[in-house]
N, C-alpha and C positions, 0 to 999 in steps of 0.2 A: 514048134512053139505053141504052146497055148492058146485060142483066141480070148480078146476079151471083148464081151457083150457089149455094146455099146448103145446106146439111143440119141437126136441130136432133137431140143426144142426150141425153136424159136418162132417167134411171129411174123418176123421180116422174110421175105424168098430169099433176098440175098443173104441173106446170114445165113441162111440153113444152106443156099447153093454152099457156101466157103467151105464152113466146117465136114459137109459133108464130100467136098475134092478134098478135104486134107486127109478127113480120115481114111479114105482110099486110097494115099500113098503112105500109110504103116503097115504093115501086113501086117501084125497082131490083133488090130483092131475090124472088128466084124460089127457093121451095123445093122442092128435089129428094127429100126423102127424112126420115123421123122416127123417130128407134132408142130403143130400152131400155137398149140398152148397147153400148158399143164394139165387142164383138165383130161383132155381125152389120154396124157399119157399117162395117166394115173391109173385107167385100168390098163394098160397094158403093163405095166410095175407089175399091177396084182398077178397077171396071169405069167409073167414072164421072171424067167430069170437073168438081169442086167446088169452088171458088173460097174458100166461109168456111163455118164449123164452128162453130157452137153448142153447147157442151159441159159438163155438170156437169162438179164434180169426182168425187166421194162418188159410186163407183157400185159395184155387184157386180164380180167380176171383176178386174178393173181401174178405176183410178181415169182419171182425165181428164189428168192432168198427164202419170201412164206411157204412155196412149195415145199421148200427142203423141210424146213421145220415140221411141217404136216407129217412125214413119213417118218415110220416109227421106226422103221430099219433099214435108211436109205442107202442106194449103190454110192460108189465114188461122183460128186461134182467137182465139175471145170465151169466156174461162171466163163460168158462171154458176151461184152456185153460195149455198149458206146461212152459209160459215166464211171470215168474212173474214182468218182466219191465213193463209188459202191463198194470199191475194195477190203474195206476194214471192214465193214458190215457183212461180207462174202464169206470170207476167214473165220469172222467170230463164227458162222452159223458152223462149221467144221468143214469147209470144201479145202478141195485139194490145193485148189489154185484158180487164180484170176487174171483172163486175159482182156484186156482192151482193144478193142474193135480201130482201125484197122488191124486185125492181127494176122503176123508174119507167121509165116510156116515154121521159121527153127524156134519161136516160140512158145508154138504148138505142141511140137514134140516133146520140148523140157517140160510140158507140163503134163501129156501123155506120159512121157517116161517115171515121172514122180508118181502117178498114178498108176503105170504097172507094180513100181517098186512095191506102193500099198499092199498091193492085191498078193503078191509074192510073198512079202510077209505075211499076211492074214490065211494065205493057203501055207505054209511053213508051218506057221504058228497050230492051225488050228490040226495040222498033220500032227502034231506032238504035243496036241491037248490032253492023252492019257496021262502024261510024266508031268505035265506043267510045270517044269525046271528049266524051260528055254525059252529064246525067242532066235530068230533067224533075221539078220538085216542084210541089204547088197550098201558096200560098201568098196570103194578104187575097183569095179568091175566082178568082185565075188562076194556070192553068198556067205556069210560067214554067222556060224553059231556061238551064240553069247549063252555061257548059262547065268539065271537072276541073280543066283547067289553072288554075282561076281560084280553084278551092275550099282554102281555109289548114287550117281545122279542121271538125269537125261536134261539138257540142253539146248533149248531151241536159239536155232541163228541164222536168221530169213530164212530161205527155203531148204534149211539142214540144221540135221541134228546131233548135235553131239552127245554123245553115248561114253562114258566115262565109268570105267570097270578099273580092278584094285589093280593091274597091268596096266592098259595102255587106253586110248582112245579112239574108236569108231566116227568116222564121219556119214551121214545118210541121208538121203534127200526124202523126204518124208514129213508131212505135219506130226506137229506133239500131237494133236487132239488123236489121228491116226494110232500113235505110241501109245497113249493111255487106252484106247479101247483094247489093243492088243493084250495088254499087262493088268485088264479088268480082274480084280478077284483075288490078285495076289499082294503083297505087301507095299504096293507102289500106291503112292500119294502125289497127283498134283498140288502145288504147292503157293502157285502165282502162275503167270501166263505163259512162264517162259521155261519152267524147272518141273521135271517130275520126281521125288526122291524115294530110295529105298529105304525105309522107315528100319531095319536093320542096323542102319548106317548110323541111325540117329544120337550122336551123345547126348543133347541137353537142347532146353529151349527155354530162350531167355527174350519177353517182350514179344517184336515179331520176330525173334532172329532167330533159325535151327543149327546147331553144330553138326558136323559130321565129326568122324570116327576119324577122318585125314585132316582135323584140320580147319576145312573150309566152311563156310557158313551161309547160310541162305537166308535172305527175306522170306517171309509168310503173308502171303495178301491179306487185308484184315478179314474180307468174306471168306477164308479158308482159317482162318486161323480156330474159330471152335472147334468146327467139321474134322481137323488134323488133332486135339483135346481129345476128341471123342474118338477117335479113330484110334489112337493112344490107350485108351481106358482110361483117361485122366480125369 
């Protein structure tokens, strides 16, 4: 199996002791590197190649959340952290997932696991970058390849996603935000926080509301709804 690069930051000993016993009972996960605070792992990003981030929030400096925003093309984050107000705020910035401190090992792993899944797709994906007519998701324990054409909407629903093609439905453990960088550059339009749609699919838009081709119909956030006008040619 693959390793995946790993880094762990936080400021506390004990926090970095935990996360770093968990991650030694995955074997996929290979830790590269273990910081006090963003700064110094910021040049080790630059010189390194790191796959997923381990990261308080609450640290000197800078916090975990501005850290992410700073990097222009960051690996996978896992906040972990003691305030769980931070959650919503974690999420918006595009991490994988948010664990609260004291955190349990099977905890841990579902959120390691959501974050290999990422990475799986993103090396699938960009393996079949020449044809750009697919995407690859693990979905009931297999790999399974969707081609675009076939994709109506995508669905987020807590920590899964539902994938909805002119057949049947995929379920995936994956953030949207993850989905849409995948599906960058092709016909797909986030739409609101929770739907990604195939502009294909699109019959009519009426206010903020979009029709599909089956029927069903979507809200349009009002900050998206020019952005989806002009994406249109309208």
């Amino acid at each position: 199996m693959e390793k995946i690069n790993c880094i762990i930051i936080d400021d506390e000993p004990l926090g970095r002791d935990v996360v770093e016993s968990f991650a030694k009972e995955v074997s996929y996960l290979n830790i590269l590197g273990i910081f006090e605070n963003p700064v110094t792992a910021l040049s080790f990003l630059e010189e390194n190649s790191v796959d997923l981030v381990f990261s308080d929030i609450e640290m000197p400096k800078i916090n975990g959340l501005d850290f992410l925003r700073t990097l222009e093309n960051p690996p996978i984050f896992i906040f972990i952290t003691a305030y769980r107000e931070f959650a919503l705020d974690g999420f918006d910035t595009g991490a994988t997932d948010y664990l609260v401190k004291p955190v349990r090992f099977d905890r841990f792993l579902k959120a390691v696991q959501k974050a290999k899944n990422q990475i799986d797709l993103k090396i699938n994906s960009n393996s079949s970058q020449e044809h750009n007519d697919k995407i690859f998701i693990k979905s009931e324990g297999k790999i399974i390849k969707i081609l675009l054409t076939e994709i109506l909407y995508i669905e987020a629903q807590g920590d899964y996603l539902n994938v909805m093609t002119t057949s049947e439905i995929y379920s995936t453990q994956m953030t949207l935000t993850s989905m849409e960088e995948s599906l960058r550059n092709k016909k797909f339009f986030r739409v609101q926080r929770s739907f990604i749609l195939n502009l294909d699919f699109v019959r009519s838009i009426h206010g903020n509301m979009v029709e599909l081709l089956n029927g069903k119909s979507i809200s349009v956030s009002v900050n998206k709804k020019e952005e989806l006008c002009k994406f249109l040619g309208m």
